[in-house]
Backbone bond lengths (Angstrom), bond angles and torsions (degrees), N, CA, C in turn:
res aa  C-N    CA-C-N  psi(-1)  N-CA   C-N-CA  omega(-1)  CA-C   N-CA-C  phi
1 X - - - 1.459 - - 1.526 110.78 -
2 X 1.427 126.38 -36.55 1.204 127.15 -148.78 1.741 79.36 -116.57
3 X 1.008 149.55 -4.73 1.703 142.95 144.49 1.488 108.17 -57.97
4 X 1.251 118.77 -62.09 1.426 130.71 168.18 1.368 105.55 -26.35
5 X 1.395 105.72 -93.89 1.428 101.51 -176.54 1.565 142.52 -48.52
6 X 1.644 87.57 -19.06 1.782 93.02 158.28 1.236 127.91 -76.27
7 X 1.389 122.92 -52.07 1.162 141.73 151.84 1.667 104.18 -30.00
8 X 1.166 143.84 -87.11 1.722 126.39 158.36 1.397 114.90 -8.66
9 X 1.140 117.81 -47.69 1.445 127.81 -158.64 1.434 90.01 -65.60
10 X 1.087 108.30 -71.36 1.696 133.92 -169.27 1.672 98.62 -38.54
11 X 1.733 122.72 -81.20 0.877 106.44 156.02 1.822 150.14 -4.59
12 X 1.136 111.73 -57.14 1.421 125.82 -179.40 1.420 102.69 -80.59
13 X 1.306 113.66 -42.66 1.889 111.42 177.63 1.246 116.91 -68.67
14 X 1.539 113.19 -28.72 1.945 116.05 165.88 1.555 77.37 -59.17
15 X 1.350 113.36 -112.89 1.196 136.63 -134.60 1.766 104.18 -26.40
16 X 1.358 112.97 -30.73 1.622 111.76 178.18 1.372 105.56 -89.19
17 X 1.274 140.35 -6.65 1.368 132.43 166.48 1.747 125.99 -87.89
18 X 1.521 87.93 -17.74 1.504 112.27 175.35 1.763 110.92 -78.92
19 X 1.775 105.50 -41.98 1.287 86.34 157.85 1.020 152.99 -126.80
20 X 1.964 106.96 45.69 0.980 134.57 -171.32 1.618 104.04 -102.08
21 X 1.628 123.70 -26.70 1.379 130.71 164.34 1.589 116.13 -72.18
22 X 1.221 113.78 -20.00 1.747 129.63 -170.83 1.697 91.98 -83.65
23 X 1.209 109.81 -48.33 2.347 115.15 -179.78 1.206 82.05 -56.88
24 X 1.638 128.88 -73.37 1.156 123.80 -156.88 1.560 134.84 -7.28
25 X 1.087 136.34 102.35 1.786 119.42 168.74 1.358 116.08 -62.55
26 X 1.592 121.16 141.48 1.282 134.56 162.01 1.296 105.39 -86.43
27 X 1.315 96.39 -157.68 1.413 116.45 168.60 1.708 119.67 -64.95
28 X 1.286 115.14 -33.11 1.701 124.28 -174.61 1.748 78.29 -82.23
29 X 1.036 123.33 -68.77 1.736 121.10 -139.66 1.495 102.35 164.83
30 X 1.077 124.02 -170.84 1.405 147.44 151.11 1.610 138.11 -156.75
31 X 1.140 101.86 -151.51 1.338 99.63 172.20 1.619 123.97 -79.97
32 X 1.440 108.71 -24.04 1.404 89.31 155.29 1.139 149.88 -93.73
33 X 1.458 119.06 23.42 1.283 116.83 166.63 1.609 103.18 -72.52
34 X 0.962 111.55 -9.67 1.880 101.09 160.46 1.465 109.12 -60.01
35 X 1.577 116.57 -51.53 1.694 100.89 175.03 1.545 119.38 -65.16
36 X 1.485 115.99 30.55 1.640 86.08 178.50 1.875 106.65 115.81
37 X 1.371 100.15 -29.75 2.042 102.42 -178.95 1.373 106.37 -66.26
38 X 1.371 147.83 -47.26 1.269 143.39 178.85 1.757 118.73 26.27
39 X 1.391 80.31 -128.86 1.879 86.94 -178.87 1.245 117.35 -102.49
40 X 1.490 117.33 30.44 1.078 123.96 179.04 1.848 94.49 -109.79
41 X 0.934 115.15 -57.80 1.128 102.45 177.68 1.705 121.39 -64.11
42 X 1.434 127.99 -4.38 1.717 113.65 150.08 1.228 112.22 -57.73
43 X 1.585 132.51 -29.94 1.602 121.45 -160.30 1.105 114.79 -100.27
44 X 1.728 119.77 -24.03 1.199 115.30 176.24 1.155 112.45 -156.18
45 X 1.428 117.94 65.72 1.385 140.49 144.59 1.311 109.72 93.05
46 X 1.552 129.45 -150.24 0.993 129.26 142.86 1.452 145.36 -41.19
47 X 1.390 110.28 104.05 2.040 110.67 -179.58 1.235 114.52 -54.53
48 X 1.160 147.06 176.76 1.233 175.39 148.60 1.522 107.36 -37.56
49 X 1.138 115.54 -57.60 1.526 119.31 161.43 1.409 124.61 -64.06
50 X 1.165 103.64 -42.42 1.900 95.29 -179.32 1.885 102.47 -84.63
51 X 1.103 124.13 11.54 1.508 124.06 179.17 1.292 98.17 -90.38
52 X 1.705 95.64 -40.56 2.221 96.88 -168.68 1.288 85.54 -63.25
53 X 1.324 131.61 -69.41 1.498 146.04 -140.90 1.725 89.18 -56.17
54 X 1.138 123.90 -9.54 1.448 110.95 -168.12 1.941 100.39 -106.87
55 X 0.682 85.99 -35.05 1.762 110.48 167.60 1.495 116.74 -56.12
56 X 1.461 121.47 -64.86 0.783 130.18 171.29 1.700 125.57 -60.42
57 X 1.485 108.76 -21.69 1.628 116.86 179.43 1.317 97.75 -100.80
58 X 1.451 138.64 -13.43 1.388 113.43 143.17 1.632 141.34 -60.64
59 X 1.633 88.35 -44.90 1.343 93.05 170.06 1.645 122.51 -51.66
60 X 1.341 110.42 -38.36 1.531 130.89 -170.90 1.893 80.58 -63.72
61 X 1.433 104.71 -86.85 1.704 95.08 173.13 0.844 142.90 9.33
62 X 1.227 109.47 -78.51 1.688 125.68 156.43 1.538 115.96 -39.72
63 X 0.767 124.69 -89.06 1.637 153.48 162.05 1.807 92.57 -18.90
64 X 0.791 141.69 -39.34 1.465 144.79 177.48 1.421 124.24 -101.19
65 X 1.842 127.15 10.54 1.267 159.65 165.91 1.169 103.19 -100.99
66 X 1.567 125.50 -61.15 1.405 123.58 165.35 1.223 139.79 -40.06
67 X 1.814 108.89 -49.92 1.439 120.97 171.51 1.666 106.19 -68.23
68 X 1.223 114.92 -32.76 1.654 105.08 -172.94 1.154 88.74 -85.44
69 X 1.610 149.17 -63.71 1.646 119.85 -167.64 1.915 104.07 -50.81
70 X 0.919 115.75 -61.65 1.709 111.25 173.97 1.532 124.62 -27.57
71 X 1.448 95.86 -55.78 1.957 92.66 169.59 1.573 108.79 -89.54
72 X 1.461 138.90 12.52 0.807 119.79 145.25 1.596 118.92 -97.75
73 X 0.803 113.67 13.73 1.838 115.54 170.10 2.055 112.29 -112.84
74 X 1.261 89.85 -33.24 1.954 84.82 150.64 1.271 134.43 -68.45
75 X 1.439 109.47 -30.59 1.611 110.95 -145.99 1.975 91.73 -122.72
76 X 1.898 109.28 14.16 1.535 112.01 153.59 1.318 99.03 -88.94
């Protein structure tokens, strides 16, 4: 039961880390200059949004290191 639900877990944290690197801006831009990054962020660095967005894909990070050491210590 409690593999299951990690394994879900795991699942949902790929799929949200996958498209939390896809928002991500590169070097051209990305998808979040739809929230707001535009041409504000060429002049002075990182926006407010792409800082969370960077924040938030660590946390996801984390959170997705955990579930794979976890289902790999259940599922030996």
């Amino acid at each position: 039961m409690l593999t299951t639900a990690t394994l879900v877990l795991h699942v949902l944290v790929s799929l949200t880390m996958i498209g939390l690197i896809l928002v991500k801006s590169g070097r051209g831009g990305g998808l979040s200059d739809v929230f707001g990054g535009g041409a504000v962020s060429s002049f002075s660095g990182s926006t407010v949004v792409e800082r969370n967005i960077d924040r938030l894909t660590l946390v996801i990070g984390v959170l997705f290191a955990v579930t794979t050491v976890t289902l790999s210590l259940r599922l030996v």
